[in-house]
C-alpha positions as CSV (number, residue, x, y, z in Angstrom):
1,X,17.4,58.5,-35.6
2,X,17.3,58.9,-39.4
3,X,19.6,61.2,-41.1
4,X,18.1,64.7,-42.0
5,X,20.3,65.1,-45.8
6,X,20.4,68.2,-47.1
7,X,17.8,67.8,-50.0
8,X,15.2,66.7,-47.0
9,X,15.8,69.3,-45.0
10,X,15.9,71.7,-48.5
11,X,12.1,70.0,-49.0
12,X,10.9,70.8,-45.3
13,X,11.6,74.5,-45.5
14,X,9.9,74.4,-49.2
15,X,6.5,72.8,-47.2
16,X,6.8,75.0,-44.3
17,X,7.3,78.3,-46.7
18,X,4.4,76.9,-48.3
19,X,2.2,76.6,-45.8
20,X,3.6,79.8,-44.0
21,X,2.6,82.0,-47.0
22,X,-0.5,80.1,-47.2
23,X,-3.6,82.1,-45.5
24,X,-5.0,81.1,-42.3
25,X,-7.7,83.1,-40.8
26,X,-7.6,84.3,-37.4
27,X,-10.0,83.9,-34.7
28,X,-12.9,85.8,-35.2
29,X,-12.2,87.2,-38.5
30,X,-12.2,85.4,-41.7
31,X,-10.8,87.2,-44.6
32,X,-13.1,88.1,-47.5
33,X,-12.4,88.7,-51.4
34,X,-14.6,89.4,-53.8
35,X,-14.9,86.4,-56.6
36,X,-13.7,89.0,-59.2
37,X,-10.6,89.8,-57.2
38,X,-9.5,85.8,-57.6
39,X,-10.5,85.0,-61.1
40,X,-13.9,84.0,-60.5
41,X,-17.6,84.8,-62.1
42,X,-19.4,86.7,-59.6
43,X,-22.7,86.3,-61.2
44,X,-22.3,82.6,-61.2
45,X,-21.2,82.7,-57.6
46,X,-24.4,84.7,-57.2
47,X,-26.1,82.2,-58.6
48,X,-24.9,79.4,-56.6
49,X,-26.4,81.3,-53.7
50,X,-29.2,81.9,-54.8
51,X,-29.6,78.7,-55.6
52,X,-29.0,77.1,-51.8
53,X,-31.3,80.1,-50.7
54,X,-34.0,78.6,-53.3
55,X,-33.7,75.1,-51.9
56,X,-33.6,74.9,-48.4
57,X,-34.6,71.8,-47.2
58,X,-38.5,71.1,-46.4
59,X,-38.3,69.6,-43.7
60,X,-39.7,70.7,-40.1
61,X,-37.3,73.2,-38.5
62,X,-38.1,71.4,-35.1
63,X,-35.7,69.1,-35.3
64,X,-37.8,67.2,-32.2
65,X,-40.5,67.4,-34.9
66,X,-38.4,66.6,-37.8
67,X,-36.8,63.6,-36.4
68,X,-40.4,61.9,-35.7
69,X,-41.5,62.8,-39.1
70,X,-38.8,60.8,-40.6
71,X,-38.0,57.0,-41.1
72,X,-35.9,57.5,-37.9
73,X,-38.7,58.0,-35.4
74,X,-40.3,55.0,-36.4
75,X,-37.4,52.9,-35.7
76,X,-37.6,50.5,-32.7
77,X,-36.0,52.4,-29.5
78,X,-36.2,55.3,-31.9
79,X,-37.1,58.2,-29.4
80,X,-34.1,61.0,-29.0
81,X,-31.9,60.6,-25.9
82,X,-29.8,63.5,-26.6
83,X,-30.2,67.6,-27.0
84,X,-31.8,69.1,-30.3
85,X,-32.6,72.6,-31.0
86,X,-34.5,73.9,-33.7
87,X,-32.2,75.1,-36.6
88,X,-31.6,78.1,-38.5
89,X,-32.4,78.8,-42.3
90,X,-30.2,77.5,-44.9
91,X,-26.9,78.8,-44.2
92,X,-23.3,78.5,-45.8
93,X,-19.9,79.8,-47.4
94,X,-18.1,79.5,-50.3
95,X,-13.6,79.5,-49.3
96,X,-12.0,79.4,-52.2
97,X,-7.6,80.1,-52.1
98,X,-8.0,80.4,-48.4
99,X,-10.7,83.1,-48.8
100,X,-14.2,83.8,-48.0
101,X,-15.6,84.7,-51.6
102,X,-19.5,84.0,-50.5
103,X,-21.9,83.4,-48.3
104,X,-25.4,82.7,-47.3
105,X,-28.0,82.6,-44.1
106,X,-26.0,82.7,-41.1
107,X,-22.8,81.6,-40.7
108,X,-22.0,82.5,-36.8
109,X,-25.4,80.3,-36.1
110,X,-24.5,77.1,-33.7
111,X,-26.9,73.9,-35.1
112,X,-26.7,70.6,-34.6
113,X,-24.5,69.3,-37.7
114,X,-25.7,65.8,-37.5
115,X,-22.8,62.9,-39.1
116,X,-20.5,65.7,-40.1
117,X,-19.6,65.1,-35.9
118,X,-18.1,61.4,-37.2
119,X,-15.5,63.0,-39.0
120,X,-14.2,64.7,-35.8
121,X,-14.5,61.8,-33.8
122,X,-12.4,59.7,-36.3
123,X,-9.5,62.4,-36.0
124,X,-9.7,61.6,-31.9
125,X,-9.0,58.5,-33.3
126,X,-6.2,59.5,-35.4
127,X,-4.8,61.5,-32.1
128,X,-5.0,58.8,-30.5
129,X,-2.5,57.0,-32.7
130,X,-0.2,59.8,-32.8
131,X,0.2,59.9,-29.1
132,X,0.9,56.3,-28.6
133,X,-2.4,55.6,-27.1
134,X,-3.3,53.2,-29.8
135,X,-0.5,51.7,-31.9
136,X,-2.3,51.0,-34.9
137,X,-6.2,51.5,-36.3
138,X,-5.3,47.4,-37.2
139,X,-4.8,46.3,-34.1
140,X,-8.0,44.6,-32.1
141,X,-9.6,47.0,-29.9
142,X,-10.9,44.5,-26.8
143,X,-7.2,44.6,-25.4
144,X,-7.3,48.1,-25.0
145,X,-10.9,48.1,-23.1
146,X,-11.4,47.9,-18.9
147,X,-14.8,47.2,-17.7
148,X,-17.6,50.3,-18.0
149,X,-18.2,51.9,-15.0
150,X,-21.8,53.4,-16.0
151,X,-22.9,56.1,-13.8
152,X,-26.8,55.5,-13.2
153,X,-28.0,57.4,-10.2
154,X,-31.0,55.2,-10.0
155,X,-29.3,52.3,-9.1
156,X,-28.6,54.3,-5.4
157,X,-32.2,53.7,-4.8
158,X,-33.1,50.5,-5.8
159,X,-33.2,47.1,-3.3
160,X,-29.1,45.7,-3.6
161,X,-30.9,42.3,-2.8
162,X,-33.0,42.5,-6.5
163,X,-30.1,42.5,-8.3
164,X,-27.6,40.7,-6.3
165,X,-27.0,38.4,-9.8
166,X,-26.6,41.4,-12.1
167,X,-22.5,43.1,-12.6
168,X,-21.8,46.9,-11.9
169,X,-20.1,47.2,-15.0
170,X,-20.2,45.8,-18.6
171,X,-17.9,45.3,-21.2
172,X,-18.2,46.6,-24.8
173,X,-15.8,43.7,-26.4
174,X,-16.7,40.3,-24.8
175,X,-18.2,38.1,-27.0
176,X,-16.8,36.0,-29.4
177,X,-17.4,38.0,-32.6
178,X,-16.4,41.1,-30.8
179,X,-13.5,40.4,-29.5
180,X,-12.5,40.1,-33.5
181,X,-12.8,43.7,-34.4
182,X,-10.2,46.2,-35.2
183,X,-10.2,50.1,-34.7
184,X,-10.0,50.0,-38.2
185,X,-13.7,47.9,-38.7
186,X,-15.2,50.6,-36.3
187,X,-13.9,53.6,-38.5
188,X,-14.9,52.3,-41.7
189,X,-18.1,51.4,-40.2
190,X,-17.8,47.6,-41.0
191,X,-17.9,46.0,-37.8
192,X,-20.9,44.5,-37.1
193,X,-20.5,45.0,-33.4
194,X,-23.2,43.3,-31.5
195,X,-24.8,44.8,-28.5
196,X,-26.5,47.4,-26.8
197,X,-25.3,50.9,-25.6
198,X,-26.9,53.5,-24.0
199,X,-30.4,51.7,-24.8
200,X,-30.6,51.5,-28.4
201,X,-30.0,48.0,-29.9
202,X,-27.4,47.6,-32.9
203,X,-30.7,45.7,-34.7
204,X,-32.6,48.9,-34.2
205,X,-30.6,51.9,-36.3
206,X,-32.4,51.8,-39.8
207,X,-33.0,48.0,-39.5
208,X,-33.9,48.1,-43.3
209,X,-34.2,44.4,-43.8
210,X,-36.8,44.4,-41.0
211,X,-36.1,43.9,-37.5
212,X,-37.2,40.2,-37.5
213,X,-34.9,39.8,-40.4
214,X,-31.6,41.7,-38.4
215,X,-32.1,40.5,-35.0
216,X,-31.6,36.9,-36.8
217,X,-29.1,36.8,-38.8
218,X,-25.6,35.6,-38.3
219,X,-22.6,38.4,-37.6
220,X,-20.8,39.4,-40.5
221,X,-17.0,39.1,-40.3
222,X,-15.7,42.6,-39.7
223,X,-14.2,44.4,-42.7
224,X,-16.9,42.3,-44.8
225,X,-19.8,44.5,-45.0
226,X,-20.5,48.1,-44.5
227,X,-23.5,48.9,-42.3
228,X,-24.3,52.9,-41.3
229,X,-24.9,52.4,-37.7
230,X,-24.9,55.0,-34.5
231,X,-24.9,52.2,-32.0
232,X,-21.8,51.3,-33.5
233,X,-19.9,54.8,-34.1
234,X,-21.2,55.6,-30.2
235,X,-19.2,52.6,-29.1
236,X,-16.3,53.6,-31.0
237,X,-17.1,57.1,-29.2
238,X,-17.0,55.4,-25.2
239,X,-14.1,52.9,-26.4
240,X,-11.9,55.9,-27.7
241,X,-12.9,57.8,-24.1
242,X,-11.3,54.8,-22.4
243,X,-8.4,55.3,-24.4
244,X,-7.9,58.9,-23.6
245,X,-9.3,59.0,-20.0
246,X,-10.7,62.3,-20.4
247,X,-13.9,63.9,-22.3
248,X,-13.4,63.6,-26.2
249,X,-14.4,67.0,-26.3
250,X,-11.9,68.5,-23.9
251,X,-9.5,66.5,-26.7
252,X,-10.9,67.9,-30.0
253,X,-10.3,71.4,-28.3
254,X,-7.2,71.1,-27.6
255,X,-6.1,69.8,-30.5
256,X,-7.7,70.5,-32.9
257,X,-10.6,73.3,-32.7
258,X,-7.9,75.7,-30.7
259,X,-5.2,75.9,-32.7
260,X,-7.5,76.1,-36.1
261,X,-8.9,78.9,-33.9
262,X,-12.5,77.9,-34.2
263,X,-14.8,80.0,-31.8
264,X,-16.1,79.5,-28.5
265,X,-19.9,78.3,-28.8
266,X,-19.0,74.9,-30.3
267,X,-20.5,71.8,-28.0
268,X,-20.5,68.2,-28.8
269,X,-22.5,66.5,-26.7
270,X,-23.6,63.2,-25.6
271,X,-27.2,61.4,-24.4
272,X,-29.1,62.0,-20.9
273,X,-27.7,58.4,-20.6
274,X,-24.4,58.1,-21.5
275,X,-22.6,59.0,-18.4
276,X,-19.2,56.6,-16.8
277,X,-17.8,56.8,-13.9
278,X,-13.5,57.4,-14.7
279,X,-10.6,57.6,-12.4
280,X,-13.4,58.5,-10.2
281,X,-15.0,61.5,-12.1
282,X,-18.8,61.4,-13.6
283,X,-17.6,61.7,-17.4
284,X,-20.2,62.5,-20.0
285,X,-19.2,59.2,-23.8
286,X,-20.5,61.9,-26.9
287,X,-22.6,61.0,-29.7
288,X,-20.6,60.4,-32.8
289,X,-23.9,62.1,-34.6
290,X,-27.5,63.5,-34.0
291,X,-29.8,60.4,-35.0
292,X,-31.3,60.1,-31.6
293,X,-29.9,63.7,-30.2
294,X,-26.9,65.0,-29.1
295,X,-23.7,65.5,-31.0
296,X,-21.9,68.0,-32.2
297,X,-23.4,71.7,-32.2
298,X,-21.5,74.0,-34.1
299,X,-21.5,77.1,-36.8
300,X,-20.7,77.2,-40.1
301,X,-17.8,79.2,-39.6
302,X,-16.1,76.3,-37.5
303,X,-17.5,74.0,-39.8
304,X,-14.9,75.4,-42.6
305,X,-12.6,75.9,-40.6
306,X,-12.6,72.2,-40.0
307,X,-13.1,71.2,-43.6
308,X,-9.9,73.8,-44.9
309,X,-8.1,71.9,-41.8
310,X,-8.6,68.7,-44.2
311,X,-8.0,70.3,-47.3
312,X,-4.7,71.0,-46.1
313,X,-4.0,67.9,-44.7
314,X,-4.1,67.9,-41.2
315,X,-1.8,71.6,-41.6
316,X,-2.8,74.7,-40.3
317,X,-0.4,77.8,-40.6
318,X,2.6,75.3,-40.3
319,X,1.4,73.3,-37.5
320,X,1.1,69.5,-38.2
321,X,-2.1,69.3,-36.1
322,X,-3.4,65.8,-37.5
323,X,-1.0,63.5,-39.3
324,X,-1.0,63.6,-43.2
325,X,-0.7,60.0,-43.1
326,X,-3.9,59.8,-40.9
327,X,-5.5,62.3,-43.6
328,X,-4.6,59.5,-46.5
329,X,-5.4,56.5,-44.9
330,X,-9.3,58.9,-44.0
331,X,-9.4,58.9,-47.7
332,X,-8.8,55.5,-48.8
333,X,-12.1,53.4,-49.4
334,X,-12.9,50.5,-47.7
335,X,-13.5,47.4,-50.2
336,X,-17.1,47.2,-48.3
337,X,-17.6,50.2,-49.7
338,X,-16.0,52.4,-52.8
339,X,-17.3,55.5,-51.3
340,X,-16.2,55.7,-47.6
341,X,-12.9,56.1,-46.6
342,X,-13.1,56.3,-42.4
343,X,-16.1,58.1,-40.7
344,X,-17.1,60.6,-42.1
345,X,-15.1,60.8,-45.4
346,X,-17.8,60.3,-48.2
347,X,-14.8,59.8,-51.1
348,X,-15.9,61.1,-54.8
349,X,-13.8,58.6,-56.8
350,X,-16.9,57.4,-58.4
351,X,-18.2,60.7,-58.7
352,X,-21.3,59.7,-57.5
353,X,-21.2,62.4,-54.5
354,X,-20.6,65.3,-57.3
355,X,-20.4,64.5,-60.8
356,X,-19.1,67.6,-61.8
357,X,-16.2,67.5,-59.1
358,X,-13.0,66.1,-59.6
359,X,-12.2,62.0,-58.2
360,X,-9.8,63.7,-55.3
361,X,-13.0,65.4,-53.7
362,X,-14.1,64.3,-50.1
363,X,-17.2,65.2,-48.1
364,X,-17.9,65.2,-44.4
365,X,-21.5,64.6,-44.6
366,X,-24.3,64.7,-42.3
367,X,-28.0,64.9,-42.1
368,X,-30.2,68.0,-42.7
369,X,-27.9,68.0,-45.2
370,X,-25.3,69.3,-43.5
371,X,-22.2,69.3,-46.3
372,X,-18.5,70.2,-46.2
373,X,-17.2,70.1,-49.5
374,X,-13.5,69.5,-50.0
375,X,-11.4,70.1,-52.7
376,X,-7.9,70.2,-52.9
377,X,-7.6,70.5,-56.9
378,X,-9.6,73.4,-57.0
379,X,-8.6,75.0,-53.5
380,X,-12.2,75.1,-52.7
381,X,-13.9,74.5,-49.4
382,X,-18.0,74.9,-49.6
383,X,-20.4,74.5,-46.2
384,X,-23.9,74.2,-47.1
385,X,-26.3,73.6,-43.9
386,X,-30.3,72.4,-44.4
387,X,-30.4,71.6,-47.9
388,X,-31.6,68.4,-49.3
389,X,-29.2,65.4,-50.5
390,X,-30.4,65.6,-53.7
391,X,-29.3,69.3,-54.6
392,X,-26.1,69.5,-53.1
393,X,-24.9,67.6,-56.1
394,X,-25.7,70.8,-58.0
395,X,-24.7,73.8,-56.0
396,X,-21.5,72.1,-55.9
397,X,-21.6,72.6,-60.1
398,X,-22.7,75.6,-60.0
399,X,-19.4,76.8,-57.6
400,X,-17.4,74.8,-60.1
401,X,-18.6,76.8,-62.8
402,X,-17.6,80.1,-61.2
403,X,-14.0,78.9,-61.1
404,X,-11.5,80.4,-63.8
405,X,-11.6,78.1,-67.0
């Protein structure tokens, strides 16, 4: 065991005083200030408001609707599997020192929140790690995977003799190419995994070359290229349940959304589809995000709660709840791609996420948009729920602005 010296031990009582004085809101009840009492322009902070109110996104509030409107219906396989619910206007909240110093819509709502649901599955990941039940994101994930038991009650009617040549069970790392990726390719999104799960074809998610065009060509070699893909985050999603032989959501509660004391009407979900059979129990694999239904379903509340979680690295009230060093490595870009650390950390060492926000800045980032702004320099945690891509950019600015010069 190493040696606790005196000046480490003097520098662990400084981080834990720090984080002890630090503010952490209780359940239920977030603490509000106004922007004058911390230094900051009320009228601009106004303004920022009004400005999300002002430009809520266009699109159909049906998200059933919404979703076959968009390039995503129209995608082979492209039909939802998974729950939607129409959403709620635009919503958010401005946390700035630890305190609620504006908001918008409303926050207590519970919507879908799209990709933002990635960044929650990559800190199972980072659990996972900590407990021993992966010993490294580098290390190949097909010696970690058992055969997939998937439950399919249809099977119970069907004629045993038809399908006599056909196995009970698949694997998700067999062939050759697959057998060759890490954990690590699968949080950063670069594997190229090749398959099918739960009915949707890797080819199929936003096969922008054309589906001829991706059906045909060769595999990358994982950590090469960076490829957005569902398929893929939803096998990272059942291979992680293997790992932890229990529901990722009964996980993510109890470690994570409980002691951050997020509220009870979060869900994360998974597809009509997606069901195993575990150490004999009928276990739901989630959706690592809402592109064919499904996911997590939560409200802007929790959603900060979760981003201020990050901005402290991984600390809440004293409580180490996810590793700082998980936290870092979340943050570090993958040479695929400058802007993506692992799911969903969009980085803003470019600044091409926010100009106006400093290079530490991260986002968790999803659909709709839904946005969690984080960043540490400034203290500043911003949620902003159905507004579109292009005008986060600017709110963002706006908040910045407010802040003491």
């Amino acid at each position: 065991m190493k040696k606790i010296t005196p000046l480490l031990l003097a520098l662990l009582l400084i981080c834990s005083h720090s984080f002890a004085q630090r503010y952490f809101p209780t359940k239920g009840n977030w603490e509000q200030k106004s922007p004058a009492e911390l230094g900051l322009d009320a009228q601009k902070i106004k303004e920022a408001v009004d400005y999300a109110i002002a430009h809520e996104s266009e699109a159909n509030p049906n998200l059933k609707i919404a979703h076959y409107e968009s390039a995503f219906g129209r995608e082979p396989f492209g039909y939802p599997v998974g729950p939607m619910k129409t959403r709620g206007a635009a919503t958010g909240l401005i946390i700035y020192k630890g305190y609620v110093v504006g908001q918008w819509g409303d926050p207590g709502r519970v919507d879908l929140t799209f990709s933002v649901a990635k960044s929650f599955l990559s800190t199972t990941a980072g659990l996972a790690v900590q407990e021993g039940l992966i010993q490294s994101e580098q290390d190949l994930v097909h010696p970690y995977m058992a055969p997939i038991y998937p439950y399919d009650p249809a099977k119970l009617i069907v004629n045993k003799s038809e399908h006599l040549m056909e196995d009970d069970v698949f694997e998700l790392f067999d062939t050759e190419h697959n057998r060759t990726i890490t954990w690590d390719h699968l949080l950063r999104q670069t594997s190229d995994w090749e398959g099918s799960l739960w009915g949707k074809p890797d080819w199929a998610d936003r096969p922008a070359e054309g589906v001829g065009a991706k059906r045909a060509r060769p595999q990358n070699a994982p950590g090469s290229i960076y490829e957005y893909n569902d398929t893929r985050v939803n096998v990272l999603a059942l291979a992680l349940l293997n790992v932890w032989r229990k529901p990722l959501p009964t996980v993510l509660k109890e470690k994570i959304m409980d002691p951050i004391a997020a509220s009870d009407t979060w869900r994360w979900t998974g597809y009509e589809n997606s069901f195993v059979i575990l150490d004999g129990q009928i276990i739901q694999s989630v959706s690592g995000g809402s592109h064919w239904g499904g996911g997590m379903m939560l409200s802007a509340w929790d959603q900060a709660r979760f981003g201020y979680l990050t901005l402290n690295e991984g600390n809440w009230n004293g409580a180490q709840l996810i590793a700082k060093e998980w936290i870092a490595k979340s943050k570090i870009p993958t040479p695929a791609n400058p802007g993506y650390g692992f799911m969903n950390y969009f980085l803003n060492e470019d600044q091409k996420q926010v100009p106006n926000g400093p290079k530490s800045a991260f986002l968790h980032i999803g659909a709709g948009t839904n946005m969690i702004y984080v960043d540490p320099e400034n203290d500043l945690v911003v949620v902003a729920r159905w507004i579109p891509n292009s005008d986060k950019a600017e709110l963002v600015h706006l908040i910045l602005d407010s802040l003491p010069q």
